[in-house]
C-alpha positions in Angstrom: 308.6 18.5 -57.6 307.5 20.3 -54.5 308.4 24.3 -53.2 310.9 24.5 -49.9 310.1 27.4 -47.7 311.7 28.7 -44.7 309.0 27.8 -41.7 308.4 31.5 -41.1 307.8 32.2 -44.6 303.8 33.6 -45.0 303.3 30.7 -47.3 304.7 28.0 -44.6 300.7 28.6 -43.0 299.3 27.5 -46.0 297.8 24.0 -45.4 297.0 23.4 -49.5 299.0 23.0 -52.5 300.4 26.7 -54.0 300.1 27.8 -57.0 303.8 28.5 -59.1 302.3 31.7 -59.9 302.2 32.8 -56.2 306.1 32.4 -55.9 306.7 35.4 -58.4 307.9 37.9 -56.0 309.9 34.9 -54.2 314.3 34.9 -54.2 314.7 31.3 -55.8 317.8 29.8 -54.4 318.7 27.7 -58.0 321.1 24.3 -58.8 324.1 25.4 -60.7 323.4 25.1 -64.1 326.6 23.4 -64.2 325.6 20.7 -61.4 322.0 20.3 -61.7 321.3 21.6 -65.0 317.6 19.5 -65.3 316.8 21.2 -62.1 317.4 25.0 -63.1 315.9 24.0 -67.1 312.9 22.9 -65.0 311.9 26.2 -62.7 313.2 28.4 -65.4 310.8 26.9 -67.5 308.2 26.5 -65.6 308.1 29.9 -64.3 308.3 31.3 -67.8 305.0 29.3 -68.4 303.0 30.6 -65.4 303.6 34.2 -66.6 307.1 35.7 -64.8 310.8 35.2 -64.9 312.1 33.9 -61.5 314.2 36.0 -59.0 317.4 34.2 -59.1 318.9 34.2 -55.6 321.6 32.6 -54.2 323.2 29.1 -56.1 323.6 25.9 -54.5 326.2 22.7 -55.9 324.0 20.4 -54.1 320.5 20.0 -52.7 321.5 20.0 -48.9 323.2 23.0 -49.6 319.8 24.7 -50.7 317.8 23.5 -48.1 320.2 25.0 -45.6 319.7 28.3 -47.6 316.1 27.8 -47.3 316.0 27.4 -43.8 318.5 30.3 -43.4 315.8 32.4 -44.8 317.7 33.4 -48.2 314.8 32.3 -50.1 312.7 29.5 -51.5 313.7 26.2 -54.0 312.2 23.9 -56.0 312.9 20.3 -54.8 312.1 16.7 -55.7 308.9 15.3 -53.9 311.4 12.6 -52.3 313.1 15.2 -50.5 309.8 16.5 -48.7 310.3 13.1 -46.8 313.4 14.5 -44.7 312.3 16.2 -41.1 314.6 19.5 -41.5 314.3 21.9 -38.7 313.4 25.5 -40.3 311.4 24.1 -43.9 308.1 23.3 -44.6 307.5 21.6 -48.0 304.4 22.4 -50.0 303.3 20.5 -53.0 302.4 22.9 -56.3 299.2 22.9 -57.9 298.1 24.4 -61.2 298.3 23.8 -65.2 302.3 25.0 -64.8 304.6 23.1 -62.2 308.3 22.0 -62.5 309.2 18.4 -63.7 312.8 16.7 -64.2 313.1 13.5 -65.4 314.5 10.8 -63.8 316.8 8.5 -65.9 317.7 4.7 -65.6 320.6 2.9 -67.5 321.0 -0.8 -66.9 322.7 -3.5 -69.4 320.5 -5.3 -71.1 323.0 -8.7 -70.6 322.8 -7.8 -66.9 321.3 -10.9 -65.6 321.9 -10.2 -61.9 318.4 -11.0 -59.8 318.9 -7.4 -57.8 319.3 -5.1 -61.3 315.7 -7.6 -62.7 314.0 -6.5 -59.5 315.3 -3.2 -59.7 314.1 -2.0 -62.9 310.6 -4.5 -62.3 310.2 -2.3 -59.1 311.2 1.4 -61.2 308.8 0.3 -63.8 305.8 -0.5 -61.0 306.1 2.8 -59.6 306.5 4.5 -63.2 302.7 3.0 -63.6 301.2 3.4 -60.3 302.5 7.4 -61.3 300.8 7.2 -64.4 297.7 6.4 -63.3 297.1 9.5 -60.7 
């Protein structure tokens, strides 16, 4: 997981990885518990760890909907790493550093009589990455 922030946010100048604990006077701009209940269980959680409840801002159904409150200035939210990939005018990501940061698993379902050469390579690829993860 890495933190959104609008670009003119004071924290946007920061080169390094921040700290969770830095983000406690932040506006968090939150999933739905409803919609993206691993992702609110996650910074809840994590933010209770590093020491302070999170300022709950303003709720989004759907990830492009959050970054566009981020770049709107409404506040800041806690993102998959993947997402830090996308070029979005108005947000710089920041990885998170420190003993407390934000994790969701990621779950994979497949049939175990599923014999088709794309769902083998799939899951072999999946379970590659999982280990190449492990080991950092």
């Amino acid at each position: 997981m890495v933190i959104a922030l609008p670009a003119g946010h004071r924290l946007a100048r920061v080169t390094k990885a921040i700290a969770l604990r830095d983000l406690e006077r932040e506006s968090f701009i939150i999933f739905a518990r409803q919609t993206g209940p691993a992702f609110f269980e996650a910074t809840n959680a994590a933010c209770r760890q590093a020491g302070f409840s999170p300022t709950l801002g303003q709720e989004a159904p759907r990830i492009t909907s959050a970054l566009n409150l981020v770049a709107a200035g409404f506040g800041i939210c806690v993102v998959p790493f993947s997402v830090s990939r996308m070029d979005m005018e108005g947000i710089v990501f920041r990885q998170l550093t420190g003993p407390v940061r934000p994790t969701a698993p990621i779950n994979i379902v497949s049939r175990r009589s599923d014999s088709a050469a794309v769902v083998r390579n799939f899951l072999m690829r999946v379970q590659k990455a999982k280990a190449a993860t492990n080991q950092k």
